[in-house]
MIPADO-898743 format. One record per residue: residue number from 1; z, y, x of N, C-alpha, C in turn; residue in three letters. Coordinates in pm, whole numbers. Layout:
<recs>
(rec NUM; (Z; Y; X); (Z; Y; X); (Z; Y; X); ALA) ...
</recs>
This chain:
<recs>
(rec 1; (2620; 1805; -2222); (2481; 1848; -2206); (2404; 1748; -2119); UNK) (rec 2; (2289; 1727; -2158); (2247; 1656; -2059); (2182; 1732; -1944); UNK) (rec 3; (2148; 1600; -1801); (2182; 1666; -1699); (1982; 1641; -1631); UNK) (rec 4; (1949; 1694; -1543); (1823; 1728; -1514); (1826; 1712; -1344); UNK) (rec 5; (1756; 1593; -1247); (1785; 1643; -1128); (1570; 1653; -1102); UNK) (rec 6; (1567; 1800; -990); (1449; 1792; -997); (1420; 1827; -874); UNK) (rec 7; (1321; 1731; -766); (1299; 1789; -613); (1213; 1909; -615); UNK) (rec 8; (1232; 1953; -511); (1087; 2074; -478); (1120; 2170; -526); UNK) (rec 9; (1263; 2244; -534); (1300; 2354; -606); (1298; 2457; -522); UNK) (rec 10; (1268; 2470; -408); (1271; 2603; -349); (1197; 2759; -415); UNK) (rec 11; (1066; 2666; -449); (932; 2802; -474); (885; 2714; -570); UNK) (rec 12; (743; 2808; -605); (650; 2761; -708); (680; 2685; -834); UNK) (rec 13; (651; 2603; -877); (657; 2456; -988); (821; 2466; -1027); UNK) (rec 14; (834; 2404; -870); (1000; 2354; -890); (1149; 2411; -933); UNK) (rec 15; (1133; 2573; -877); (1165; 2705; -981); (1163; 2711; -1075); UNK) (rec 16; (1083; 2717; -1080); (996; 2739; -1226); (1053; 2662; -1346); UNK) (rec 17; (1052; 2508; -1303); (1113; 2425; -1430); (1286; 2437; -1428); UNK) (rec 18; (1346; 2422; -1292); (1453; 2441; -1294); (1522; 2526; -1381); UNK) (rec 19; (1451; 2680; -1397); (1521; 2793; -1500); (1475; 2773; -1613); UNK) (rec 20; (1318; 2690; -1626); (1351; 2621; -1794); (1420; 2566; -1860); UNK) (rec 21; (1471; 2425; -1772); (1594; 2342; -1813); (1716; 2459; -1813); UNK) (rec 22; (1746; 2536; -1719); (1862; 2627; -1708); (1892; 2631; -1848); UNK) (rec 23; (1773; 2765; -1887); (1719; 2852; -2010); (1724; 2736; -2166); UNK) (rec 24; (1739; 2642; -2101); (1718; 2525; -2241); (1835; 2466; -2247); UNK) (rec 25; (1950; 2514; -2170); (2065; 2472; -2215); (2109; 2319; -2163); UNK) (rec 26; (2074; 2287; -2037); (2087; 2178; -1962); (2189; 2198; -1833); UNK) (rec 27; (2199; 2077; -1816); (2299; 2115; -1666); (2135; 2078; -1629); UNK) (rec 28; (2157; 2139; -1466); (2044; 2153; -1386); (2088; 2111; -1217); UNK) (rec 29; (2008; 1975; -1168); (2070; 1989; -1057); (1879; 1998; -964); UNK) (rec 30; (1897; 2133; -863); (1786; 2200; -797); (1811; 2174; -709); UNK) (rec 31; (1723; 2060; -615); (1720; 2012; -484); (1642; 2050; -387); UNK) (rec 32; (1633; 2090; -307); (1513; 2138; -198); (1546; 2088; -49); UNK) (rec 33; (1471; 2061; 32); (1556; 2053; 211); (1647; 2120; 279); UNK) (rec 34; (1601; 2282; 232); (1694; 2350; 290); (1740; 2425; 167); UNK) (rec 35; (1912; 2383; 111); (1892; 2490; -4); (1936; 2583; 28); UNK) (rec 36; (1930; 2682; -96); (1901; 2850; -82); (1970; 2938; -231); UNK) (rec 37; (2093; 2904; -239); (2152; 2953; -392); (2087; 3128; -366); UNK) (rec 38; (2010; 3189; -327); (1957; 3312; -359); (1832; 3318; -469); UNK) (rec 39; (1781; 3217; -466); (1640; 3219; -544); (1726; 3210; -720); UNK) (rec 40; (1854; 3132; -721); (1893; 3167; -860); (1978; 3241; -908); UNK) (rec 41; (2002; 3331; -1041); (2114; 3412; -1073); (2278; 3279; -1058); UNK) (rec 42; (2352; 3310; -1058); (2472; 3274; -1122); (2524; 3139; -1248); UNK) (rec 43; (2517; 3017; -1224); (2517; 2972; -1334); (2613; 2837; -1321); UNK) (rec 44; (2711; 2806; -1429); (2807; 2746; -1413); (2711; 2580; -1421); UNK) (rec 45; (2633; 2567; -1509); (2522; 2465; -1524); (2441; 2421; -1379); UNK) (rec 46; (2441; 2463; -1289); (2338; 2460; -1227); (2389; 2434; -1051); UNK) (rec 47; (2418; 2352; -1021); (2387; 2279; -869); (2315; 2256; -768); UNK) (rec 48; (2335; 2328; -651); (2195; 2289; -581); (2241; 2184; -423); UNK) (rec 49; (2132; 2126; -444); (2196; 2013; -358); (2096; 2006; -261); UNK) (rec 50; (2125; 1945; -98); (2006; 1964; -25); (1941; 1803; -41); UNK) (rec 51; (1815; 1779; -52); (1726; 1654; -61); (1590; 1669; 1); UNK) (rec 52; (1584; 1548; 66); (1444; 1559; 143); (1402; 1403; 103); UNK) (rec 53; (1234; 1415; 47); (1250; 1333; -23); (1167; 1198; 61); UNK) (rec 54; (1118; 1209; 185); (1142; 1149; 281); (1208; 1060; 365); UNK) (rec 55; (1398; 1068; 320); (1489; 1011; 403); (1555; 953; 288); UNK) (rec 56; (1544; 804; 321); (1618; 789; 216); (1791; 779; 203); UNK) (rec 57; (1853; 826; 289); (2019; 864; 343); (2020; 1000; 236); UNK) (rec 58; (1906; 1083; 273); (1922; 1195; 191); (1895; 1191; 24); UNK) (rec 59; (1797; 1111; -8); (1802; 1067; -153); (1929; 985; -192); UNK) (rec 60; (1982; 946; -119); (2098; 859; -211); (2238; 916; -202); UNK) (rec 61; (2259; 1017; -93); (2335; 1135; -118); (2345; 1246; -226); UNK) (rec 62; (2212; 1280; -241); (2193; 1387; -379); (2226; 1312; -470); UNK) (rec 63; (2167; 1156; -509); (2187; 1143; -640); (2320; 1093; -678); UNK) (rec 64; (2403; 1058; -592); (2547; 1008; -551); (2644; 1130; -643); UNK) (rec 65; (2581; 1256; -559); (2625; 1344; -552); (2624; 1440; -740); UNK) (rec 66; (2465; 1410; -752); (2453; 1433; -917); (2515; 1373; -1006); UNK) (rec 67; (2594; 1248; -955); (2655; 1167; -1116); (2522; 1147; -1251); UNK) (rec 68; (2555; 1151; -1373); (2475; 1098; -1438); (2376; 1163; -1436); UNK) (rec 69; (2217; 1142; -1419); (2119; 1172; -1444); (2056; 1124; -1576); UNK) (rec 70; (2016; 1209; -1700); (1919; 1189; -1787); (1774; 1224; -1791); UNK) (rec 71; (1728; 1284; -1705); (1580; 1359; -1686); (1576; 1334; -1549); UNK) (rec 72; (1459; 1254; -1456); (1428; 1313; -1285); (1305; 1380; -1297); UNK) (rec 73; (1289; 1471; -1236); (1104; 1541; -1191); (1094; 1541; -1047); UNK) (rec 74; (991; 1465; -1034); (960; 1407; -957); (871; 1521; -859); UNK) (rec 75; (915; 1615; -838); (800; 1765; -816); (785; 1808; -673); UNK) (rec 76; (830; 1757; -593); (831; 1746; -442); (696; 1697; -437); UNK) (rec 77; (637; 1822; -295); (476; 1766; -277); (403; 1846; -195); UNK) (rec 78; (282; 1778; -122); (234; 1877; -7); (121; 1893; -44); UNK) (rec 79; (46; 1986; -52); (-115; 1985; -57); (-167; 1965; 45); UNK) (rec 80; (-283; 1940; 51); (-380; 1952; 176); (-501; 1955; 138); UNK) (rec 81; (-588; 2032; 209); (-722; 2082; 172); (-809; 2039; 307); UNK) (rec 82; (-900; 1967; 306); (-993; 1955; 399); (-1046; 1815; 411); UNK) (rec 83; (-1159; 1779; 479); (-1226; 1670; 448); (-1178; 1558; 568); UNK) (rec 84; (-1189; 1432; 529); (-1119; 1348; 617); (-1168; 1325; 742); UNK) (rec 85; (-1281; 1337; 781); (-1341; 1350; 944); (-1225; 1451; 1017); UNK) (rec 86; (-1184; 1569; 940); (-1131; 1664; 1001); (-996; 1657; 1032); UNK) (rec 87; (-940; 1561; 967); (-765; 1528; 959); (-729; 1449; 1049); UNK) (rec 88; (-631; 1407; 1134); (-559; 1334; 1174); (-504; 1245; 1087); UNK) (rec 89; (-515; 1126; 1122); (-470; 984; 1005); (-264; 1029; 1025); UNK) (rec 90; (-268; 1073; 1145); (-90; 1145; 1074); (-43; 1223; 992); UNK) (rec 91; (-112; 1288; 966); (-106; 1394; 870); (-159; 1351; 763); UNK) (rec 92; (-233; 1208; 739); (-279; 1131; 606); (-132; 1082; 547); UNK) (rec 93; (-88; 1044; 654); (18; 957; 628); (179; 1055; 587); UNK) (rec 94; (177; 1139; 641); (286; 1154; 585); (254; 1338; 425); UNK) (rec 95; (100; 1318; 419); (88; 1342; 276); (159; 1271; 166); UNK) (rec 96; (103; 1142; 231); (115; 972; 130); (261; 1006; 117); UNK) (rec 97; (345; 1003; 250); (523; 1025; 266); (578; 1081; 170); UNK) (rec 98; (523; 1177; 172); (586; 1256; 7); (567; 1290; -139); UNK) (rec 99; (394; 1285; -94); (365; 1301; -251); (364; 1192; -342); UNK) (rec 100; (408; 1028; -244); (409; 912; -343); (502; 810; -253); UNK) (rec 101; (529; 830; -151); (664; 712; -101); (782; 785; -157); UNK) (rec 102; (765; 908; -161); (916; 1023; -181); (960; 1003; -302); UNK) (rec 103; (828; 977; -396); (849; 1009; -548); (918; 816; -577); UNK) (rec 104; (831; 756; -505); (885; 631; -564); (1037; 608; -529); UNK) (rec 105; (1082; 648; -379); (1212; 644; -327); (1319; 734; -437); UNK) (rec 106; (1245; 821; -471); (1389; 921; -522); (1389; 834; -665); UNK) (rec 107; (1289; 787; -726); (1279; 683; -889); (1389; 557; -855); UNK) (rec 108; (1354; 530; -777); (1402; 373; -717); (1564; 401; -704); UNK) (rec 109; (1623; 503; -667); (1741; 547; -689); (1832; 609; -749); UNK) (rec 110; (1729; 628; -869); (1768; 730; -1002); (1722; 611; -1117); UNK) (rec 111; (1692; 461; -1093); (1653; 423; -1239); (1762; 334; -1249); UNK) (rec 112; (1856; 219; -1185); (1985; 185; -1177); (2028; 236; -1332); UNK) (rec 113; (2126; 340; -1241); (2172; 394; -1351); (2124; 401; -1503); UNK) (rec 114; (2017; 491; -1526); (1930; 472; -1641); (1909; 337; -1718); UNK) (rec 115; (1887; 257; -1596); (1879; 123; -1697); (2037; 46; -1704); UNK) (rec 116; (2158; 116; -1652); (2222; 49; -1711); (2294; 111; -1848); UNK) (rec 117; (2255; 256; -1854); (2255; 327; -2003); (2129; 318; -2114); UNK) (rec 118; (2037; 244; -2051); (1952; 215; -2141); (1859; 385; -2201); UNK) (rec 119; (1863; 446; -2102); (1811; 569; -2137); (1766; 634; -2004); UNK) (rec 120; (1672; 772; -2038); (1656; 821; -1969); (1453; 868; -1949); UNK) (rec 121; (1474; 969; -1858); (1313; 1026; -1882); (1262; 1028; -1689); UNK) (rec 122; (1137; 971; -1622); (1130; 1023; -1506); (991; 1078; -1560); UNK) (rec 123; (1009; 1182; -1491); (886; 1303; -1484); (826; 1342; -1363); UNK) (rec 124; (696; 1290; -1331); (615; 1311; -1185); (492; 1412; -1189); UNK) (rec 125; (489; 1489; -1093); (413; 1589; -1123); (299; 1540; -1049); UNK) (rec 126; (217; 1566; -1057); (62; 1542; -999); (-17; 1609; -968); UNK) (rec 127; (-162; 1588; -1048); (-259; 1695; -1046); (-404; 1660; -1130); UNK) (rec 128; (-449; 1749; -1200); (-523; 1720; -1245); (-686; 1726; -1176); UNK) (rec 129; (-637; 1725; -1010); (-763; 1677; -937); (-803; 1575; -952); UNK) (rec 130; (-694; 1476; -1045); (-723; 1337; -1041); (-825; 1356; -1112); UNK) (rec 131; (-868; 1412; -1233); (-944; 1380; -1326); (-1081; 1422; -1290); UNK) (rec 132; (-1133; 1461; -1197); (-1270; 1460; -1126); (-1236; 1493; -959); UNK) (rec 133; (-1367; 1454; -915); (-1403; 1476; -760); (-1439; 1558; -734); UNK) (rec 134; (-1341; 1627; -645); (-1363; 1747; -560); (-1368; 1736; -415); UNK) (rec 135; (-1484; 1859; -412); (-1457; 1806; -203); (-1350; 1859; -156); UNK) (rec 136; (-1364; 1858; -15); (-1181; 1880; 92); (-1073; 1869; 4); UNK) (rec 137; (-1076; 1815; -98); (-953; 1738; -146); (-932; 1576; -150); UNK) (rec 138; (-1025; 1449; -147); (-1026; 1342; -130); (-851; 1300; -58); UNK) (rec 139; (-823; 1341; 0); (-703; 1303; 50); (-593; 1376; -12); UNK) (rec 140; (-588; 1452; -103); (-505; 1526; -161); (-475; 1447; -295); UNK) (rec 141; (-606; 1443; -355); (-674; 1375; -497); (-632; 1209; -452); UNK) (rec 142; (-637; 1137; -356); (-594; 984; -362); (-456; 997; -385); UNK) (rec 143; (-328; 1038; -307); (-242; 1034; -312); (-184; 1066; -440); UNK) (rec 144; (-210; 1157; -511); (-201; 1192; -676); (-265; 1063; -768); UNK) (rec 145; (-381; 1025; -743); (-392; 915; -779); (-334; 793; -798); UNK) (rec 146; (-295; 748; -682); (-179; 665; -658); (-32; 724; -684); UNK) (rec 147; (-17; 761; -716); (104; 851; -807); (85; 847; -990); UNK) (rec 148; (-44; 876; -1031); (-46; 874; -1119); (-33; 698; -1198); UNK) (rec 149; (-124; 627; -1058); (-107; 442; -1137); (3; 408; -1099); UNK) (rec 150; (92; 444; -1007); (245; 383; -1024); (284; 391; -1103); UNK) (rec 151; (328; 553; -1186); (387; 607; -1319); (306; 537; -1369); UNK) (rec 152; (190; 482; -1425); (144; 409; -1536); (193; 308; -1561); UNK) (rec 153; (172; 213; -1459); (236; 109; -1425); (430; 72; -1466); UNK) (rec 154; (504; 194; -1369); (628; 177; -1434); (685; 222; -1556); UNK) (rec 155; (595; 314; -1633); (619; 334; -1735); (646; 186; -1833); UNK) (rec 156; (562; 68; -1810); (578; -51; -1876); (708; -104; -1824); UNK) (rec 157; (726; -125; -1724); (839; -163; -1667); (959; -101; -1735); UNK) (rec 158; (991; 20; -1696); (1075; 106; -1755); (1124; 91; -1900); UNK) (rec 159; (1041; 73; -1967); (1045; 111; -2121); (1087; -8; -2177); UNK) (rec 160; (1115; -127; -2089); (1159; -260; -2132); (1376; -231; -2150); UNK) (rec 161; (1386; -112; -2093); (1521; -55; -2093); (1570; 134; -2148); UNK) (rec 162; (1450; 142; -2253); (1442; 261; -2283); (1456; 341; -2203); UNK) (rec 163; (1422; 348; -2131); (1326; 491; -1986); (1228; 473; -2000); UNK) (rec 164; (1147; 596; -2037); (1029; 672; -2064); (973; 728; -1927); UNK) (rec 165; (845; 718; -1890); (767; 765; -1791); (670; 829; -1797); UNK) (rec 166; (640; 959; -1761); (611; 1071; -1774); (503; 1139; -1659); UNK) (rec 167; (339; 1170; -1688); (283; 1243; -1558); (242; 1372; -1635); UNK) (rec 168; (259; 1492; -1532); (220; 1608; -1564); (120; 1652; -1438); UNK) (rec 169; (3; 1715; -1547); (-126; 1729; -1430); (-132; 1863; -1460); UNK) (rec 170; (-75; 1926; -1362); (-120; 2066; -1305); (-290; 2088; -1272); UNK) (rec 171; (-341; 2225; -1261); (-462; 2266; -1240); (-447; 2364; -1100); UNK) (rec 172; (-562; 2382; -1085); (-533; 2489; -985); (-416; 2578; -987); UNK) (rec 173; (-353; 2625; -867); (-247; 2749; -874); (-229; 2792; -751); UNK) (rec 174; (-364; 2866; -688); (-396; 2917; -595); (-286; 3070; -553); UNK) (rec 175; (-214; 3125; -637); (-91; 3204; -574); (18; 3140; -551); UNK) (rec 176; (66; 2998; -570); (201; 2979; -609); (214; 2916; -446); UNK) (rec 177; (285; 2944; -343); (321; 2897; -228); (288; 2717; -184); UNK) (rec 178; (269; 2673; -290); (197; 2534; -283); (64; 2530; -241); UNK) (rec 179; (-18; 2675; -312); (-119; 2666; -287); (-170; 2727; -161); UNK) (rec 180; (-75; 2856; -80); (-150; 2888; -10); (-88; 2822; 147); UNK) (rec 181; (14; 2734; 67); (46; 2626; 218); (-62; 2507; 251); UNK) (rec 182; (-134; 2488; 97); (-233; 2357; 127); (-365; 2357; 188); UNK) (rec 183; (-375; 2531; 211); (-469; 2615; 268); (-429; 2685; 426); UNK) (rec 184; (-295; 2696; 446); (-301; 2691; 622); (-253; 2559; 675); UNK) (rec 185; (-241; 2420; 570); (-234; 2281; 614); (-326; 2246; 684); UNK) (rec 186; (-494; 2330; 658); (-616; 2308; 706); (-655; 2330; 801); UNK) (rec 187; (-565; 2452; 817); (-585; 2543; 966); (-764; 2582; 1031); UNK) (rec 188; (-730; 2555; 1181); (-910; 2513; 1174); (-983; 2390; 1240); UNK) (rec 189; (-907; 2276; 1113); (-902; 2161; 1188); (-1081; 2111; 1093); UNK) (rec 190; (-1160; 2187; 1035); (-1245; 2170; 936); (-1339; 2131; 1065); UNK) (rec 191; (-1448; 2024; 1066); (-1526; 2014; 1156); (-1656; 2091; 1130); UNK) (rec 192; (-1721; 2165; 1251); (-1814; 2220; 1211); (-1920; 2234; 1114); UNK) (rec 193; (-1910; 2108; 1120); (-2053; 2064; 1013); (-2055; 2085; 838); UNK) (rec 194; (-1915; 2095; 848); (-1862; 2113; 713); (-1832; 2214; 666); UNK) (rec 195; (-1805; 2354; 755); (-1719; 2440; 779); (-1804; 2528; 646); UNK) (rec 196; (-1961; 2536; 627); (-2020; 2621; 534); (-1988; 2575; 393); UNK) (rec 197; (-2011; 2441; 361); (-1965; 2369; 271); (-1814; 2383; 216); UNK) (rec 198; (-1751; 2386; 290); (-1633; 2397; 239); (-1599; 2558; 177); UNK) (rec 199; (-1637; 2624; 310); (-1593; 2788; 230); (-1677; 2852; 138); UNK) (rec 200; (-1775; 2791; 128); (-1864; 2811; -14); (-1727; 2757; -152); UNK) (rec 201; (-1702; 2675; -158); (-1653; 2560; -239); (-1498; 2623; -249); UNK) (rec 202; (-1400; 2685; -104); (-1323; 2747; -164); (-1319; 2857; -215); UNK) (rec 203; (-1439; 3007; -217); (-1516; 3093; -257); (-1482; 3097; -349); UNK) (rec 204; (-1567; 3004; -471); (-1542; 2925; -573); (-1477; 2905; -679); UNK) (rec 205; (-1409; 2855; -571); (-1229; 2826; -663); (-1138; 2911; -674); UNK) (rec 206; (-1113; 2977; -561); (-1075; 3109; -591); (-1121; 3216; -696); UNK) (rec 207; (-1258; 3219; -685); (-1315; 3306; -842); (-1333; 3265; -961); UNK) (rec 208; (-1249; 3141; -981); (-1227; 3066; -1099); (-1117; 3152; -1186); UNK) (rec 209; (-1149; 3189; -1347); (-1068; 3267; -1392); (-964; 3168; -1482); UNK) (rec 210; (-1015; 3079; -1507); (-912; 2976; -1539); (-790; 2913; -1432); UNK) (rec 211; (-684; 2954; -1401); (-565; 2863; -1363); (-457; 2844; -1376); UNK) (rec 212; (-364; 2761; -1285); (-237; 2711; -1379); (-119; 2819; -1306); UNK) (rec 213; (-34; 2850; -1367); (67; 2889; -1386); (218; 2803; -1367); UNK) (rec 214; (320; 2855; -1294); (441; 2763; -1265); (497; 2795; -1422); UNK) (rec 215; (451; 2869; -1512); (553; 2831; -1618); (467; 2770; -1713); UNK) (rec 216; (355; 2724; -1677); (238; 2609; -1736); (318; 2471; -1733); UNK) (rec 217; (333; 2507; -1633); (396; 2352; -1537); (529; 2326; -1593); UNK) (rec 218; (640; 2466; -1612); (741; 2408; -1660); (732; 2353; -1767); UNK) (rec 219; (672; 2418; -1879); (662; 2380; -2010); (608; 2258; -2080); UNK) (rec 220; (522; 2185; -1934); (489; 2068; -1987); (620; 1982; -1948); UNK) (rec 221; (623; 2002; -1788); (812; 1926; -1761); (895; 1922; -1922); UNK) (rec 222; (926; 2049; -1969); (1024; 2029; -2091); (948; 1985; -2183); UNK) (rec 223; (821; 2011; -2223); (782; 1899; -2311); (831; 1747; -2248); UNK) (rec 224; (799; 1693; -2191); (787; 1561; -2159); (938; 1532; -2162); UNK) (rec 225; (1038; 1591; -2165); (1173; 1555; -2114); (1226; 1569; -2238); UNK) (rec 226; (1173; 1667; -2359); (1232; 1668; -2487); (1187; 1589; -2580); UNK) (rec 227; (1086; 1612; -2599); (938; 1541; -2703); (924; 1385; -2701); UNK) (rec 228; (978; 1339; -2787); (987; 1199; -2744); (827; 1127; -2782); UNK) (rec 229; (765; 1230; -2832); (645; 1133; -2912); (569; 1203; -2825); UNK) (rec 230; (560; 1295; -2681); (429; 1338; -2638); (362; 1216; -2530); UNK) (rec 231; (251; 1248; -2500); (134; 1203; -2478); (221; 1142; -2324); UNK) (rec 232; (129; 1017; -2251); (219; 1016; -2145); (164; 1099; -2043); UNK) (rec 233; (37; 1172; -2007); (7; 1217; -1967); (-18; 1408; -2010); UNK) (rec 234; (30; 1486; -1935); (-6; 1638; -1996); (-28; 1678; -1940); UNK) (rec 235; (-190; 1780; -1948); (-204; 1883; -1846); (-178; 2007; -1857); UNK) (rec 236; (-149; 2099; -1738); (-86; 2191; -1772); (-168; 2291; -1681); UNK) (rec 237; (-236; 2391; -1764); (-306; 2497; -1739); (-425; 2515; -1822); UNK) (rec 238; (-466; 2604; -1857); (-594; 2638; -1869); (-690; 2570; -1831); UNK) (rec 239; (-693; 2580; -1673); (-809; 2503; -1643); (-747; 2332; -1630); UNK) (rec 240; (-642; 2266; -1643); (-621; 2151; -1647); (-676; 2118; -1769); UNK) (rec 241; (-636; 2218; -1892); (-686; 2169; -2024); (-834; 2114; -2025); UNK) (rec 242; (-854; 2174; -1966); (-1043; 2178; -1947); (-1078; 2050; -1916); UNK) (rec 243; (-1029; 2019; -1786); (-1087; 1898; -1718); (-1039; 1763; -1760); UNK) (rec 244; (-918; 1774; -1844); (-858; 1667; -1928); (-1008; 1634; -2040); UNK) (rec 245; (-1017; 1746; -2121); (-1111; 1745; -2236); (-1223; 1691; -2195); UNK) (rec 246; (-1268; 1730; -2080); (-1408; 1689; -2003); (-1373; 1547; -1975); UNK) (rec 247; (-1278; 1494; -1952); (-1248; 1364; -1888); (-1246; 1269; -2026); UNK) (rec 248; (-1256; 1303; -2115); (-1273; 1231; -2261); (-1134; 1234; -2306); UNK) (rec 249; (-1032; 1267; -2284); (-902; 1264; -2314); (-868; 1369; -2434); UNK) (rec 250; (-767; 1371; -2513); (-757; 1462; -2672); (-668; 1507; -2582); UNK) (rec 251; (-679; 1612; -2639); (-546; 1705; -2672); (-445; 1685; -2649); UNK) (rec 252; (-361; 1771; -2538); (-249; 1668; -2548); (-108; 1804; -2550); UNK) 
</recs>
């Protein structure tokens, strides 16, 4: 069977795809910082290994530890909500740490292999904030950005050794623990001046009846990991669909 390793499996997204691949008849290896074999039933397929995608001692342990990898998802990631006057440039920085040094570190140690089997799929999750400007996200929305032109970028690279490169753009998903961590990330570090502006704007978004779903998210993951002819880019939600279409992009 082939084998699936995917960060960020504790909650939300990373769940989520993990029991797709499960459910699809994959070995499954579910990595998180601190793992937690309670969040899954019972399954002879399925491994959970601890990874932080930060250290790189700890990335090259998990994947040591996974043996062959045919699929990575790249799904480890922090939100943050608020405008950059209001942030500490530390807390810029170690956004950047994970949602795009982490993703390149855990690739960088999972493509070896792949390219010496001449196969293989990496799958990075994102966001489809990329595809327009939103406020108190600018620092949320760059780092996805720069996530999304690496994967562009190594997708050429890659594919010179049959590995395929893969972005999936999530939409809003204001219940899923991603979302309401990227909302006390903010705390009340919002500077006054902004403070009306902003809670107008998250108001808003919250009464948006369009959003994404963690089994939105899985389903594009297993698209992208099965489907050899899909799009390199997929959004996944309702309202991702939207802002893809608006962005001049088909169907995907």
């Amino acid at each position: 069977m082939p084998k699936v390793l995917i960060t960020g499996c504790s909650s939300g997204f990373g769940l989520a795809i993990a029991q797709k691949f499960l459910n699809g008849g994959w070995d499954v290896v579910a990595t998180m910082r601190v793992p937690r074999s309670d969040l899954f039933a019972a399954n002879a397929r399925l491994e959970i290994l601890p990874l932080d995608v930060t250290s790189a001692d700890s990335i090259a342990k998990a994947v040591q530890a996974a043996g062959q990898i045919d699929a990575l998802v790249n799904n480890a990631g922090v939100g943050m909500l608020n405008v950059l006057e209001g942030t500490e440039l530390s807390k810029i920085r170690e956004l950047f740490e994970t949602n795009v040094f982490g993703a390149m570190a855990t690739t960088k140690a999972v493509l070896p292999q792949m390219r010496s089997r001449r196969s293989g799929v990496i799958i990075n999750v994102s966001s489809a904030v990329t595809l327009r400007p939103l406020p108190a996200l600018s620092l949320y929305s760059a780092s996805k950005a720069a996530l999304n032109a690496f994967t562009e970028s190594l997708a050429i690279e890659a594919a010179l050794f049959g590995i395929r490169a893969k972005l999936v753009l999530p939409g809003s998903a204001p219940t899923t623990e991603f979302g309401k961590n990227a909302v006390a990330r903010m705390g009340r570090e919002i500077p006054e001046p902004y403070e009306a502006f902003v809670g107008d704007y998250l108001a808003r978004l919250r009464s948006g009846t369009e959003v994404t779903t963690a089994s939105d998210v899985a389903e594009a993951v297993w698209r992208s990991a099965t489907e050899i002819n899909t799009p390199m880019k997929i959004p996944a939600g309702a309202d991702a669909q939207s802002w893809f279409r608006e962005a001049g992009h088909s169907p995907a």
